[in-house]
N, C-alpha and C positions, 0 to 999 in steps of 0.2 A: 504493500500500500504506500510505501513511501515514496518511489519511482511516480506512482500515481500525483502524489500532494507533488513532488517537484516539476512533473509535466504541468499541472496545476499552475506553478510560480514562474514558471516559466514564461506561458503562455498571457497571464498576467502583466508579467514584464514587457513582456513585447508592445503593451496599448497602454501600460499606465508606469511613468518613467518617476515621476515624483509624486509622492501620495498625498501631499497636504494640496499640490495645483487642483488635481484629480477632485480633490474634496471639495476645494473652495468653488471650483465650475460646476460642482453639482449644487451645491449650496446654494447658490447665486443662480442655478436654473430654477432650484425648488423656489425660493422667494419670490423669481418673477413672476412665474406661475401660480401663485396663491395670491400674488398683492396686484399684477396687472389687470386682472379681469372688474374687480374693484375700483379701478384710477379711470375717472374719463377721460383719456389721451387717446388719442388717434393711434391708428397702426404705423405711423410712421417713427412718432416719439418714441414707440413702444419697441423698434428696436433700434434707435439710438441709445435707448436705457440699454439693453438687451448690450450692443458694442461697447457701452461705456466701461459696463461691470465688466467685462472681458477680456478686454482691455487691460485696467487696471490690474486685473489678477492678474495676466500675463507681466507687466513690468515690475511688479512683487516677487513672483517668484525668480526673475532673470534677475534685478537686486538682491533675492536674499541668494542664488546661487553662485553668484559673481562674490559677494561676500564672505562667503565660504571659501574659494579658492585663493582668498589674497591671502599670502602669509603675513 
């Protein structure tokens, strides 16, 4: 079973490289999704929101991993 769990980790790795970005873009889908339908804004705003938060998590994560490599 253990061959098992590591094909498992594997295959995991292959789509998900850092697990906090992974978390945060889910995060940030589930929010939209519960708080957009709610907000009267147009379909446009709504994925300008949608880019913004995306965004954002992207130049977090590439900050905090560039920060990790400087010695």
């Amino acid at each position: 079973m253990t061959w098992l769990r590591k094909i498992a980790a594997e295959l995991f790795g292959l789509f998900v490289d850092d697990d906090s970005f992974a978390i945060a873009i889910l995060v940030w889908l589930g929010v939209l999704w519960l708080a957009l339908p709610h907000l009267p804004i147009n379909n446009t705003w709504r994925a300008v929101i949608l880019f913004a938060g995306l965004a954002i998590i992207l130049v977090e994560s590439v900050l905090r991993r560039a920060r990790k490599r400087q010695p």
